[in-house]
N, C-alpha and C positions, 0 to 999 in steps of 0.2 A: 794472469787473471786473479790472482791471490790476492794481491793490491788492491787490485777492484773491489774484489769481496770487501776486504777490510776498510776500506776508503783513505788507502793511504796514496794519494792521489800525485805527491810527487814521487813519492817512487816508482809507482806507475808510468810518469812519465819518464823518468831513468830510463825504464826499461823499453817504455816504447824508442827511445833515442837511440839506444842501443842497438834495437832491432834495425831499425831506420838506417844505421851505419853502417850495416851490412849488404847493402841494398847492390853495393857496387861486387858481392861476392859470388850472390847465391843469385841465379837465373832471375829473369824478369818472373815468370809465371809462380815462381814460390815463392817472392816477394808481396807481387800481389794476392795470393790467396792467403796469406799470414797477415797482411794489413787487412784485406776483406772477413777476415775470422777477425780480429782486433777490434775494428768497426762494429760489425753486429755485435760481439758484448760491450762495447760503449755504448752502442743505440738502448740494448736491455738491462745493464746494470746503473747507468749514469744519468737515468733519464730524468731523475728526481733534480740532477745535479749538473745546468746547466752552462755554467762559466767552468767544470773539470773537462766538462762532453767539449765545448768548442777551443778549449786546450790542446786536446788531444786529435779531433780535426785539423785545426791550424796549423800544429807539429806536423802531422802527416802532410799536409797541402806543400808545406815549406821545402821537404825534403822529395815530393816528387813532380810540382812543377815541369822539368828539363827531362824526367828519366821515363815517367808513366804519363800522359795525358792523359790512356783513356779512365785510368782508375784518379786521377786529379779530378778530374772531372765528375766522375760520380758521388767522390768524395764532397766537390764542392755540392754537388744537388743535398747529399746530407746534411750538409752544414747549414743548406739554405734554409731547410724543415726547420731545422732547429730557430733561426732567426724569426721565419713568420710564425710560427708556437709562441713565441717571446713577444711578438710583434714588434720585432725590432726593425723597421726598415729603412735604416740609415746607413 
């Protein structure tokens, strides 16, 4: 979350990748509560910064597709917020 802080936003993704790679070690249920802890400081620190926030969604979407559906899936409703905010509806 240090990253965040500072807005150094590809390192931030480093380490979200990172975490993401682990996905196949450590339990489903600690996976998702460290992407759902991840998530809410992207929704609160990132909010100014709308192409790092749907970065870091994407990455997340990418990597749990096959393994979480139902945190894909909430994941997606997030992402969707962020689109109509933007009024992106494409």
């Amino acid at each position: 979350m240090v990253a965040m802080q500072l807005g150094q936003f590809q390192k931030m993704i480093d380490y979200q990748k990172r975490m993401l790679a682990m996905t196949n070690v450590v339990s489903k249920q600690q996976i998702s509560d460290a992407i759902s802890k991840v998530q809410d400081q992207i929704q609160k620190k990132l909010g100014e910064n709308p192409n790092e926030t749907k970065a870091m969604y994407e990455l997340i979407l990418n990597n749990l597709k096959a393994s979480d559906q139902r945190l894909w899936f909430a994941t997606c409703c997030r992402l969707a917020k962020i689109y109509l905010h933007d009024k992106n509806y494409a």
